[in-house]
C-alpha positions as CSV (number, residue, x, y, z in Angstrom):
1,X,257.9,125.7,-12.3
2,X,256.7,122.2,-13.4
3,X,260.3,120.1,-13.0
4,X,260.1,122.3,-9.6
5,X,256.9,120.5,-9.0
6,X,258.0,117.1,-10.8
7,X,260.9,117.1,-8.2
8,X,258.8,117.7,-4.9
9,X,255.9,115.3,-5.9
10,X,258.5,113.0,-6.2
11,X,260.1,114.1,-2.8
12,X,256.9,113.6,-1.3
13,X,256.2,110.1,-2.5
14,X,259.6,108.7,-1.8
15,X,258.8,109.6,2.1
16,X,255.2,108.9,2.1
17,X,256.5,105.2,0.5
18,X,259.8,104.9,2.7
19,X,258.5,106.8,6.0
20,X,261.7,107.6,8.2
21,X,261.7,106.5,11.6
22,X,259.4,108.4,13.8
23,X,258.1,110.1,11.3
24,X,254.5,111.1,11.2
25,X,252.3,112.8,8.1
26,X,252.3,116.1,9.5
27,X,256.2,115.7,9.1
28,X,255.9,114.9,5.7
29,X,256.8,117.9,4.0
30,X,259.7,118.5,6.3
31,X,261.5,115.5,5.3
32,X,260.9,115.8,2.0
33,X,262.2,119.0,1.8
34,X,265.7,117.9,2.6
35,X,265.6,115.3,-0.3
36,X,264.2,118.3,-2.4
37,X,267.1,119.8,-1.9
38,X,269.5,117.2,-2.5
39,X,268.3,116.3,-5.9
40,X,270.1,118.1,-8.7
41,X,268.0,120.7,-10.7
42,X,267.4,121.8,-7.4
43,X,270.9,123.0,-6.5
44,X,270.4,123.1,-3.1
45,X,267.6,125.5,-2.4
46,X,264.0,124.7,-0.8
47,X,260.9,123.6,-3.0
48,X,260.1,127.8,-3.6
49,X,256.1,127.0,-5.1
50,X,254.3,125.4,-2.0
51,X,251.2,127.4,-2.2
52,X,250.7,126.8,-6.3
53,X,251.3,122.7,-5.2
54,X,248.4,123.1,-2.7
55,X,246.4,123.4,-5.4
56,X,248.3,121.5,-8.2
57,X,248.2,118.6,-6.6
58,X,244.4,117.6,-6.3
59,X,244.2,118.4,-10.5
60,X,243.4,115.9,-12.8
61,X,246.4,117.1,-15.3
62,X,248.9,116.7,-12.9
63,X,247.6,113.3,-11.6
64,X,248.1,112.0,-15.2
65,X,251.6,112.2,-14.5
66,X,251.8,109.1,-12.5
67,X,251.0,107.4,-15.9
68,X,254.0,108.6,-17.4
69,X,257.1,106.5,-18.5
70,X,259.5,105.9,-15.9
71,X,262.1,107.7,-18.6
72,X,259.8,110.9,-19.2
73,X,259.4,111.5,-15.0
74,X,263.2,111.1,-14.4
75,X,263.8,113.6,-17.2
76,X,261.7,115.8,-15.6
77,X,263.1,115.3,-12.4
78,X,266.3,116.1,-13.7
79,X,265.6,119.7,-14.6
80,X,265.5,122.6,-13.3
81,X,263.8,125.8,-14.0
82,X,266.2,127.1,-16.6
83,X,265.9,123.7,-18.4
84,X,262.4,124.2,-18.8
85,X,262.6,128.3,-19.7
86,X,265.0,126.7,-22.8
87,X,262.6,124.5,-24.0
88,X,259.6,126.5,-23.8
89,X,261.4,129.1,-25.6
90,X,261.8,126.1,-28.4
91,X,258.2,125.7,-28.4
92,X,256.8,129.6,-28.2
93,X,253.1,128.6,-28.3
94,X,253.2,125.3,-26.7
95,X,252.8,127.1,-22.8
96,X,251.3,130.3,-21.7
97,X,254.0,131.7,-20.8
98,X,255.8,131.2,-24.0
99,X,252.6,133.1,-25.6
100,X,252.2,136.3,-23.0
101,X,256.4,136.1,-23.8
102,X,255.7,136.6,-27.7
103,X,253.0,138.9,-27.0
104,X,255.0,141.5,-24.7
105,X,258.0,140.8,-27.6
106,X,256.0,141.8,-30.7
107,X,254.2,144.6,-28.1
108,X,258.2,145.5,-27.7
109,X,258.9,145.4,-31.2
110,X,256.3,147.6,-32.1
111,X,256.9,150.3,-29.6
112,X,260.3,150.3,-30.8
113,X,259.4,150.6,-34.3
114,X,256.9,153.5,-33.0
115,X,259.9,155.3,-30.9
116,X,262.3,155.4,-34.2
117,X,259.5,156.2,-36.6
118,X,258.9,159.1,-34.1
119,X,262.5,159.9,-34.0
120,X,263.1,159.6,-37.7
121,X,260.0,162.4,-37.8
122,X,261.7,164.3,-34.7
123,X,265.0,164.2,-36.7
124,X,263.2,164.8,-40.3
125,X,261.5,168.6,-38.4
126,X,264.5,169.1,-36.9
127,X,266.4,169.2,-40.4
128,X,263.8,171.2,-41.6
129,X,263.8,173.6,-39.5
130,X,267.4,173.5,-39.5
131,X,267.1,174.5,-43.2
132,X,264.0,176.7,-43.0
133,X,266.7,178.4,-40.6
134,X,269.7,179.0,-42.9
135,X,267.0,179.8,-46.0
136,X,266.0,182.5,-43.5
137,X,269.2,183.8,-42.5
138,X,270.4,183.6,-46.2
139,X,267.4,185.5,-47.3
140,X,268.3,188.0,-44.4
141,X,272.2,188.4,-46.1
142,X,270.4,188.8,-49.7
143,X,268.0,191.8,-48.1
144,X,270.8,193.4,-46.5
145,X,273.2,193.2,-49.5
146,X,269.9,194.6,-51.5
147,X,269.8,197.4,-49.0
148,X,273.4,198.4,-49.4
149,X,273.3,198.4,-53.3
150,X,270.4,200.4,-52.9
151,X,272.1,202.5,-50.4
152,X,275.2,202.9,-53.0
153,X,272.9,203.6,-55.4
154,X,270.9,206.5,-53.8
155,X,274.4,208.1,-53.1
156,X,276.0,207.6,-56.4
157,X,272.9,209.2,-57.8
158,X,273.3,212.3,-55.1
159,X,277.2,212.4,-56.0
160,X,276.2,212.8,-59.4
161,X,273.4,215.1,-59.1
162,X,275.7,217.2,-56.9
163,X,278.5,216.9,-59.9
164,X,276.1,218.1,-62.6
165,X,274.9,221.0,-60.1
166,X,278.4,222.1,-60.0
167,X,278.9,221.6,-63.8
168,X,275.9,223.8,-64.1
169,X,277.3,226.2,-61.9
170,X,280.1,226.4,-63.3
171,X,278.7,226.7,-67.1
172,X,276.6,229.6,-65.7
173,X,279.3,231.0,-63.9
174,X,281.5,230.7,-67.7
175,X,278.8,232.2,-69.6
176,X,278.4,235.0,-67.0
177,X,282.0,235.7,-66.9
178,X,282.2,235.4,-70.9
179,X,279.9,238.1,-71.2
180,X,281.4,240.2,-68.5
181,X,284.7,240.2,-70.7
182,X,282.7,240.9,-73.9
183,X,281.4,244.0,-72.5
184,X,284.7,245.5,-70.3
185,X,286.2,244.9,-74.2
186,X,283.6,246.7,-75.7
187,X,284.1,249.4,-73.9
188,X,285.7,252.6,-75.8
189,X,289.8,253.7,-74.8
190,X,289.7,256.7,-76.5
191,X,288.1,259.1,-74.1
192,X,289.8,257.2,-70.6
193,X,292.5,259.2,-69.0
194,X,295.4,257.3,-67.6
195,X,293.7,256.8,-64.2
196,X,290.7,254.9,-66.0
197,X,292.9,253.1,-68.6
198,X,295.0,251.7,-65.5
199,X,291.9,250.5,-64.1
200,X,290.4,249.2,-67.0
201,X,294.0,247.1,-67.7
202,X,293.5,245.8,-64.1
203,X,290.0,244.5,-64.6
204,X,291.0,242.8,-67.9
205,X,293.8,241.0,-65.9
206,X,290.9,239.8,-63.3
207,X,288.6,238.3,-65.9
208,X,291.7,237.3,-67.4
209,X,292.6,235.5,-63.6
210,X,289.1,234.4,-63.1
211,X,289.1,232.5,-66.5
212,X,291.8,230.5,-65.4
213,X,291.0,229.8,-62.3
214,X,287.1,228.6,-63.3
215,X,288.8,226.6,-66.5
216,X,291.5,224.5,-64.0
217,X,290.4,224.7,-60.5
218,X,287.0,223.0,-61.6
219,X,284.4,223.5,-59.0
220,X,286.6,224.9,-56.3
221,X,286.5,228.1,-58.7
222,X,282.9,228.8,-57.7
223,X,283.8,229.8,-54.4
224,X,286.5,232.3,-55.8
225,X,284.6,234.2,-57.8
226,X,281.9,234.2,-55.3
């Protein structure tokens, strides 16, 4: 804004100095517009700050100006807003908007530093959950692998139960038929007709059958005899 200003105080001076013809003060800012616009750093485009000049103007800062070096006011007059923007950014507390310009930067930095610390922590819950997750689910597989084992367990344990019924069965069922032999051999031949010898050679050949049968057929053989 101040080459801006630079330029149309100069503008202004240069017709209130060399008036054109029939030209009157209330003209003034007319014509000196049009050399506004023909000086360089003003590429062409209308003095853009007339109400901050209003008041510019009549301060005592800006009226020092007129005891600057003829050198210093033509640089100035040779800039233009972009030039000044560079250099103020060279000199970051030397204007006030070089200063609010730091301020909003280091406000920007901060709430940067603020959105990645939260999205390092959003990231960092994220992963834990992500692994509170898979210790879960793997916790799961080791419950469900304990289940089966127990599950194999219970019917290995029935499967044998069932296995040492049947051996017991079948022991009974030996002992039974043991003594069942012992006493059809005890009995006396001498006084049995040939009707009764036939029958009792017949029931030898059954225990005799049964024997075999219990003794090979395992527990299959209870069912026989049964």
């Amino acid at each position: 804004m101040k080459p801006a200003c630079a330029r149309w105080s100069a503008a202004m001076d240069q017709v209130r100095d060399q008036p054109p013809s029939g030209c009157v003060e209330s003209d003034y800012e007319k014509y000196a517009d049009l050399r506004y616009k023909d000086m360089a750093g003003s590429k062409g485009k209308s003095f853009p700050f007339m109400h901050c000049w209003a008041l510019l103007q009549h301060l005592d800062k800006w009226k020092l100006r007129d005891q600057e070096s003829a050198s210093k006011k033509s640089n100035m007059l040779k800039m233009d807003d972009s030039d000044e923007e560079r250099r103020n950014h060279d000199k970051p507390g030397g204007t006030k908007k070089a200063k609010e310009r730091m301020k909003m930067e280091a406000e920007a930095s901060s709430l940067k530093e603020k959105l990645d610390q939260m999205i390092k922590s959003k990231e960092a819950l994220a992963a834990k959950a992500l692994e509170a997750k898979l210790i879960i689910t793997e916790r799961k597989k080791e419950v469900k692998l304990a289940q089966l084992e127990v599950r194999r367990e219970d019917a290995k344990r029935k499967a044998d139960m069932e296995e040492m019924m049947i051996k017991l069965k079948e022991a009974k069922a030996w002992k039974e038929l043991m003594a069942e032999e012992k006493e059809h051999m005890m009995m006396s031949r001498k006084d049995m007709d040939e009707e009764q010898l036939a029958w009792w050679k017949e029931y030898k050949e059954n225990i005799a059958e049964r024997k075999r049968l219990l003794h090979g057929a395992g527990g299959g053989a209870l069912s026989t005899l049964r």
